[in-house]
N, C-alpha and C positions, 0 to 999 in steps of 0.2 A: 504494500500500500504506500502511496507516495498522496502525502499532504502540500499544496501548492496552491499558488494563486494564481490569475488569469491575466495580470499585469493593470488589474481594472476594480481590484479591490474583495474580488468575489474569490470566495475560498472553493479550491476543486481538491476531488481526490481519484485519482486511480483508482479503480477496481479490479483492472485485467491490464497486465500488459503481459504477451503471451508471442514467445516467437519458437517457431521447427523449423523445418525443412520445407519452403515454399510457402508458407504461411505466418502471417501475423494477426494476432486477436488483441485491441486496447477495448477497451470502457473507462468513461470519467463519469463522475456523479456532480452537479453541481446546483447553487440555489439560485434563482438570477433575483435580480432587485424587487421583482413582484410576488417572492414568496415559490413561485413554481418550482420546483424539484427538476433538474431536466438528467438526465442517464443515456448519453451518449455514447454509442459504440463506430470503429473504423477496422474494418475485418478485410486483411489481404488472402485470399485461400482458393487455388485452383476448384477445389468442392462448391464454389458458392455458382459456378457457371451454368447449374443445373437449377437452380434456384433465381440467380436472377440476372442471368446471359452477361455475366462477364466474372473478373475472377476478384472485386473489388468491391466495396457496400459499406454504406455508411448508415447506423439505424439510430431513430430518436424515440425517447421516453421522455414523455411530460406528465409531471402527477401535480395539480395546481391545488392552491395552500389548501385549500378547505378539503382537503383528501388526505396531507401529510398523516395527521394523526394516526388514521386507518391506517397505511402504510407502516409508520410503525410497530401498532402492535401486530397487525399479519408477522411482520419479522423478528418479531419479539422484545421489542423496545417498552421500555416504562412511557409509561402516558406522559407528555410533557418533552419527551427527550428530542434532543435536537437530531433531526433526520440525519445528517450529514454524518454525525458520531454514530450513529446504530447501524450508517453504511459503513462505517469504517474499520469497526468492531466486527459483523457479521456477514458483510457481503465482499469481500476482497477473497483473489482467486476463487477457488473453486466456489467459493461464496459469491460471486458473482453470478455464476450459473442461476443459483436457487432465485437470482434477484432476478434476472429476466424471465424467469417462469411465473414468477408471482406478477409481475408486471405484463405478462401478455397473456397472466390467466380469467380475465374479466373480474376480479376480486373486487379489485378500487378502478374507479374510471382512469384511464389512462388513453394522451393523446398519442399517436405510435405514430411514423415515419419512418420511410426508406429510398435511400438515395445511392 
């Protein structure tokens, strides 16, 4: 997990930064000025050409303030706790996985993009 800022004030963290043989997998987690949650992933990986006709993909997750809460406890966070800390404690590596499942399983609204 890697703790950092955006050059803009706004605290991000790494969830995934993942390299093999012909592939690379990042996720950041961050909170933008309006409260939204956003959970950005940039995934290099010949496997993705079957998915979505090339070997490169960028995906977005926005979970907007009035959803935080819920999101945390789905992940197990104390009521109150700051989203950022309860990604950084339970969603890093492989803990990232569980976080995009919960976030593309209809639980809390979520706005989802792919590019």
């Amino acid at each position: 997990m890697i703790i950092g800022g955006m050059g803009n004030g706004i605290r991000r963290i790494t969830l995934r930064s993942e390299k093999g043989p012909g592939q690379r997998h990042w996720l950041w987690a961050y909170v933008d000025g309006e409260g939204a949650l956003h959970v950005d992933g940039h995934d290099i990986d010949p496997a993705l050409e079957a998915v979505v006709g090339g070997d490169e993909a960028e995906t977005f997750h926005i979970v907007r303030p009035e959803h935080l809460e819920a999101l945390v406890g789905v992940l197990g966070g104390e009521p109150g706790a700051d989203v950022l800390d309860v990604l950084a404690e339970r969603c890093t590596g492989k803990g990232s996985y569980e976080l995009v499942a919960v976030l593309r399983s209809g639980v809390i609204p979520v706005e989802v993009g792919l590019r």
